[in-house]
C-alpha positions as CSV (number, residue, x, y, z in Angstrom):
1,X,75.0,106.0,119.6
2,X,78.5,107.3,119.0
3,X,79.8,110.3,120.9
4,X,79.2,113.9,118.8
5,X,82.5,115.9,118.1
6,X,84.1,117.3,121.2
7,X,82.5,120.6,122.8
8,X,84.3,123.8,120.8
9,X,86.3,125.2,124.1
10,X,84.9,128.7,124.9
11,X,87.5,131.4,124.3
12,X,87.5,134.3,127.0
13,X,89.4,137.4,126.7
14,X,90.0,138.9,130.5
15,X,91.2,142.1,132.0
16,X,92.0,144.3,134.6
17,X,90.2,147.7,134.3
18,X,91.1,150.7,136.6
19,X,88.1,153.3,136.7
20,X,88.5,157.0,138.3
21,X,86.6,156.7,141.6
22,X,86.8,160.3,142.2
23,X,88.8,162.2,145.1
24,X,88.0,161.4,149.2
25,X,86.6,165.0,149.9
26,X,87.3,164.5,153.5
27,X,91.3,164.0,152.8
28,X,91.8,164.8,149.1
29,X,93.0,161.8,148.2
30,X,92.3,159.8,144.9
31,X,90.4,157.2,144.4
32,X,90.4,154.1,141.6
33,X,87.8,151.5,141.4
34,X,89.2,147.7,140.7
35,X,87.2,145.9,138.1
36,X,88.1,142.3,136.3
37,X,86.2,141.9,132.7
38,X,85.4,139.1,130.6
39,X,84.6,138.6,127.7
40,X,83.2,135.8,126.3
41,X,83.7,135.3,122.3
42,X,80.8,132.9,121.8
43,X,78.0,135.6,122.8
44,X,80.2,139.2,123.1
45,X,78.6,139.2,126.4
46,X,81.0,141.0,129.2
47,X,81.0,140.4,133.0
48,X,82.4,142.7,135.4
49,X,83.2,141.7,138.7
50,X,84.6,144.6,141.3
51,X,87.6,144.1,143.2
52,X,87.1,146.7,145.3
53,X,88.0,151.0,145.8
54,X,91.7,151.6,146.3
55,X,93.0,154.6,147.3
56,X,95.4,156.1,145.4
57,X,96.4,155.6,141.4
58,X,96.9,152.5,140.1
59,X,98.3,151.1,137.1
60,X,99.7,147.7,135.0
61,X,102.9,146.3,136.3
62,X,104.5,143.1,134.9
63,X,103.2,139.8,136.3
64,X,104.9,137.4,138.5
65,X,105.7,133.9,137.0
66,X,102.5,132.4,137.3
67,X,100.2,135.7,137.2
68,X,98.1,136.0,133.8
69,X,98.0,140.2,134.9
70,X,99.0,142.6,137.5
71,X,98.6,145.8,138.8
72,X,99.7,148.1,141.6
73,X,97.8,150.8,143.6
74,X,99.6,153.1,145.5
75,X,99.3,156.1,147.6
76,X,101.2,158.3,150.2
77,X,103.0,155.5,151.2
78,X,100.9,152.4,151.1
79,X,98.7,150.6,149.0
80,X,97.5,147.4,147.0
81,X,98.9,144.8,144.9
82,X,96.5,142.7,142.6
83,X,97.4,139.6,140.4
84,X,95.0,137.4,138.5
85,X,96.3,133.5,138.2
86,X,94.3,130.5,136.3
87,X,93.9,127.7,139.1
88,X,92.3,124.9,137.2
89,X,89.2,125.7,136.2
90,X,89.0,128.6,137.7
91,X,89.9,132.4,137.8
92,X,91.3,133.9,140.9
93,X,92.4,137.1,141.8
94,X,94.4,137.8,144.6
95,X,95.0,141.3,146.6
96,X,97.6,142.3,148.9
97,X,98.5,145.3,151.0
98,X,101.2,147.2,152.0
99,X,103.2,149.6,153.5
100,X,106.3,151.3,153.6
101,X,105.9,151.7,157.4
102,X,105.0,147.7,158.3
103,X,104.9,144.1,157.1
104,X,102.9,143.5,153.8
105,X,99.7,141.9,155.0
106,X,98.8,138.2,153.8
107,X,97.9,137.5,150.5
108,X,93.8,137.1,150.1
109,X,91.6,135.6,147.5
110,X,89.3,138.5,146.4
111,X,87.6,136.6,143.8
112,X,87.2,133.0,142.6
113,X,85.6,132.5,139.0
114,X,84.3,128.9,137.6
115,X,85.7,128.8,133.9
116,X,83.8,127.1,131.3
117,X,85.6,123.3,130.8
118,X,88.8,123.7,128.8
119,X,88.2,127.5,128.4
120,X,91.2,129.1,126.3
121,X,92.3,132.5,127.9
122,X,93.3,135.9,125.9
123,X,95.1,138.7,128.3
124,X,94.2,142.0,127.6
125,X,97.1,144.3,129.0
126,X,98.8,146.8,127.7
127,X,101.9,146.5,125.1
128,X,104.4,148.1,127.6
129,X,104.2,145.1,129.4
130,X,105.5,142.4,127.3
């Protein structure tokens, strides 16, 4: 039997959402929830993964070289850096806090994602950006 057309690649659209995660009564500081999306085009269907509750405000920043997105949270002096990179067939998202005080800590995997075989990426960021 011959081999059938190749497999259509699934197309994925994937973003960095930052959600008000109301104010730390106990110190009055602000907080922002984390979230990666994505959206698959074959179904519509979105995942959400959480990255985790940073205090502080956060927002888009430019990505490094080999970063797909970025973004910053930062608060009274410290705070967390987040970049999401294709590896392969996967997604990763990397975190990393600092300081103004002290050393940045290491960089740390927060979340590794299994893509689809030769998934095609669209980055949803914000215009200011490119």
């Amino acid at each position: 039997m011959a081999p059938g057309p190749p497999a259509r690649p699934e197309r994925l659209a994937v973003a960095l959402r930052f959600e008000d995660a109301g104010v730390d009564a106990a110190t009055d500081t602000p907080r922002t929830r984390v979230v990666l999306a994505l959206v698959r085009e074959s179904d519509g269907r979105t995942e959400t993964h959480a990255l985790g509750v940073i205090d502080g405000a956060c927002n888009y920043v430019a990505p490094t070289a080999d970063a797909l997105l970025a973004g910053s949270c930062w608060w009274a002096g410290s705070g967390a850096n987040y970049d999401v990179v294709r590896r392969d067939r996967a997604l990763v998202v990397r975190r990393i806090y600092e300081d103004e005080q002290s050393e940045a800590l290491p960089l740390e995997t927060v979340l590794r994602l299994e893509l689809p075989e030769n998934a095609q990426l669209q980055v949803i960021a914000p215009d200011t950006l490119h």
